[in-house]
N, C-alpha and C positions, 0 to 999 in steps of 0.2 A: 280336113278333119283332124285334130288335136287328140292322138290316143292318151291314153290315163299316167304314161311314165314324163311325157312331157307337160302335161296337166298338174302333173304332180311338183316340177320342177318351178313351171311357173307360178303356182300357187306359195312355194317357199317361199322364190324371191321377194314374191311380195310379202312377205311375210317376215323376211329377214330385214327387209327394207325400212319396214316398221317399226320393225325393233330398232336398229340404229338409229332412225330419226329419231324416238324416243327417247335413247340414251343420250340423244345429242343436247336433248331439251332440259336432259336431268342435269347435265355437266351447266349448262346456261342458268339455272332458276339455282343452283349451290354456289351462287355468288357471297362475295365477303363485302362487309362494310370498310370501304377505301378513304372515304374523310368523314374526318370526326373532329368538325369544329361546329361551334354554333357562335351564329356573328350578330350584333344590334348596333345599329346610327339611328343618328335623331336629324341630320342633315348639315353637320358641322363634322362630325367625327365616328370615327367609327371603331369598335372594341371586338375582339375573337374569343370567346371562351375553346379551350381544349378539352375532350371529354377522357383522353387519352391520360393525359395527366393532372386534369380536373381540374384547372385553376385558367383563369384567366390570361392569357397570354399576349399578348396584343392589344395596343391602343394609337390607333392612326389619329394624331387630330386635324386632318384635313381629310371632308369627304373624299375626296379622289385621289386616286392611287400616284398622280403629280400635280403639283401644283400649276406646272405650264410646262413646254415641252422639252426643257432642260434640269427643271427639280424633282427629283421622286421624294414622295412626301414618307420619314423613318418612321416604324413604330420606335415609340418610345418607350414600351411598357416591356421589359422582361418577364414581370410574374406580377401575379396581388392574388390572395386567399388570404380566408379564415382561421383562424384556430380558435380554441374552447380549452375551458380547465375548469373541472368541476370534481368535486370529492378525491382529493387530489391526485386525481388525471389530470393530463398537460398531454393534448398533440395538434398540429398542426392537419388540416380537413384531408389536404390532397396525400399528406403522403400517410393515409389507411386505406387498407385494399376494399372497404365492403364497396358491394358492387352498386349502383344507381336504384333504387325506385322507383324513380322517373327523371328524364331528362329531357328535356326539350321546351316550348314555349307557351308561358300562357296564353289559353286560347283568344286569336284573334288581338294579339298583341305582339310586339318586340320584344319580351322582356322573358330572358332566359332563366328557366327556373327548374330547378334540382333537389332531387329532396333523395335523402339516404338515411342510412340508421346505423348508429354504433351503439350495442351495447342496450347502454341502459338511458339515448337518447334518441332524439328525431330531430334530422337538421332538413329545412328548405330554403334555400339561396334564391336571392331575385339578384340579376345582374343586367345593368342596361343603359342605354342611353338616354336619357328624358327628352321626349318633346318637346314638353313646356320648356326649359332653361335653350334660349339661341344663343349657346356656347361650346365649344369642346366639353363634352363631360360624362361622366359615368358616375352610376350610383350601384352600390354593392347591400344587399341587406341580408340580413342571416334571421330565421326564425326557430328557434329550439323546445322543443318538446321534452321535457323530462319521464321517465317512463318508471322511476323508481324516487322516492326523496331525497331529494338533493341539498343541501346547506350551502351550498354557495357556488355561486355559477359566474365564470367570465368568457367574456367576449375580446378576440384581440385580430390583428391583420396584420397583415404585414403589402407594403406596396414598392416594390421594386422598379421605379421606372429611371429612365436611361433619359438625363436633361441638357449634359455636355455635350460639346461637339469634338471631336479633334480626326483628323486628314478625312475630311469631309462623311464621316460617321459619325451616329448615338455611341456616347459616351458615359461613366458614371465619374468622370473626374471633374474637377473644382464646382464640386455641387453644394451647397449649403440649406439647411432646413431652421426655420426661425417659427419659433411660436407668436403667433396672434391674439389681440387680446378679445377677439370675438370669437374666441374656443376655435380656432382651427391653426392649423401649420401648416406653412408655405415652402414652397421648393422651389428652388431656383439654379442658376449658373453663370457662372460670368459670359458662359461664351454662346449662350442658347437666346434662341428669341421665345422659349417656352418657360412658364411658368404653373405649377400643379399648387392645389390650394385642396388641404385635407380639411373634412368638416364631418369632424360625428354626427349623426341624424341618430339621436337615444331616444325610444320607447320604453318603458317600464311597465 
């Protein structure tokens, strides 16, 4: 028979018991978000957006991380983002603090899409690999919302990718860019078997 002081005892522990499992579940569910990229391929290449630093970071142009069991395939891409200049503002997208909107992918799609707000705008980015095109490639678009009248509004990028090679790393030395007479510019290297071909896609 269990008189009332040992009853009593046993009852805590269980009771205490409880309590720590429960705190233990609270330490488990206050977890942190530990990666923060969002990635899209079309089956040739594959690109990383950063949400960390908001701009595109990465462009593998071979699906697989080697090409065979002695080449690992470089990203070649440093950076590529947006900028806007409107009522004469001028900044560059990544480097303003406002916080996301939404980030993540159109539904039931590849294709990374961001939408944030400065001010007296509204920007949503589509960033991705196409399908359709059986080549290396990424498509970037920006769409802007004005939220006040605006007189004159641009659109600019900037694409930093790395096409030289030297002591078997991406390089940005002996690279040259040539305008084309089908409205795009071409990037190349003497020492790279890659070639980037820039091509405005303008809606009005």
């Amino acid at each position: 028979m269990i008189d009332n002081s040992v009853s009593w005892i046993i009852q805590n522990k269980v009771l205490w018991w409880a309590l720590l499992f429960s705190l233990n579940i609270k330490e488990v569910l206050s977890m942190e978000k530990t990666y923060n990229y969002l990635t899209s391929a079309n089956g040739y290449s594959a690109i990383v957006y950063d949400d960390v630093l908001r701009r595109t970071k990465m462009f593998f142009p071979h699906i697989y991380r080697n090409i065979n069991k002695d080449k690992e395939v470089k990203n070649i891409l440093y950076d590529t983002y947006f900028g806007v200049r409107y009522n004469n503002k001028s900044f560059w997208l990544p480097e303003k603090d406002e916080s996301y909107d939404y980030i993540g992918y159109l539904k039931k799609t590849g294709i990374i899409n961001i939408k944030r707000r400065f001010d007296d705008i509204e920007t949503e980015e589509y960033i991705f690999s196409p399908m359709s095109l059986d080549k290396s490639s990424m498509i970037m678009i920006i769409k802007i919302k004005a939220l006040i009248d605006i007189n004159e509004l641009s659109v600019f990028s900037i694409h930093n990718f790395y096409l030289g090679f030297e002591n078997n790393n991406v390089s940005f030395k002996k690279e040259r860019i040539v305008y084309n007479e089908s409205d795009a510019f071409i990037e190349s290297s003497e020492n790279s078997p890659y070639v980037v071909l820039y091509k405005p896609l303008v809606d009005n």
